[in-house]
N, C-alpha and C positions, 0 to 999 in steps of 0.2 A: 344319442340320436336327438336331431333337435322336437322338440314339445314333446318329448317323451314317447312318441311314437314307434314301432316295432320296424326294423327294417323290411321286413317282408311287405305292410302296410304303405310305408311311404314309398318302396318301389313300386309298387301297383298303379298308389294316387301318379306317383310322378310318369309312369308310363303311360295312363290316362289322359293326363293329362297336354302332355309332348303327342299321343293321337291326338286329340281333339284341338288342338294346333294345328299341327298339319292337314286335317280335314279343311277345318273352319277356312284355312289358308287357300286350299283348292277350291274351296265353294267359289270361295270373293274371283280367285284368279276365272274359274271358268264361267264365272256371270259377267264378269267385267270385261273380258279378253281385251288386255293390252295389244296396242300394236309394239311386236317386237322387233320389226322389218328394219335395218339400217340403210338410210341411202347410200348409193356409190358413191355420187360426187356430193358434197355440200353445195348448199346454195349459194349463189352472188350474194356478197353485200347490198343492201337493200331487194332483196328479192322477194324474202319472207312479207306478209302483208299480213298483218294481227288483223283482229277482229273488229278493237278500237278504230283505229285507223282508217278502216272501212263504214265504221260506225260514221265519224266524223264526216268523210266526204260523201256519204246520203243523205244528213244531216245540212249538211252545204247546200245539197242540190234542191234538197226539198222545202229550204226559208223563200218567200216570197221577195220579189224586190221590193225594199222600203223606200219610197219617195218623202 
């Protein structure tokens, strides 16, 4: 057994530890709730509109004109 450890011990740790996995795993999933929703159709080519993007053209609108 590896580090000399008793079988019965290391199934325990190891069974504890595969819980506390799977908990830890639930916690994150039910705090965070992914969207798991697939759309039907995909989008058009350039449809999607980033963040950036939008960043930029408020950015545009909102420089003053320089004379």
């Amino acid at each position: 057994m590896p580090a000399g450890v008793s079988w019965p011990s290391y199934l325990k740790m190891f069974a504890a530890s595969l819980l506390a996995m799977c908990a830890g795993a639930e916690v994150v999933h039910r705090y965070y709730r992914p969207d798991l929703t697939i759309p039907d159709v995909p989008p058009e080519r350039g449809e999607l509109r980033t963040e950036l993007l939008g960043l930029k053209e408020r950015q545009q609108r909102r420089q003053p004109c320089q004379q």
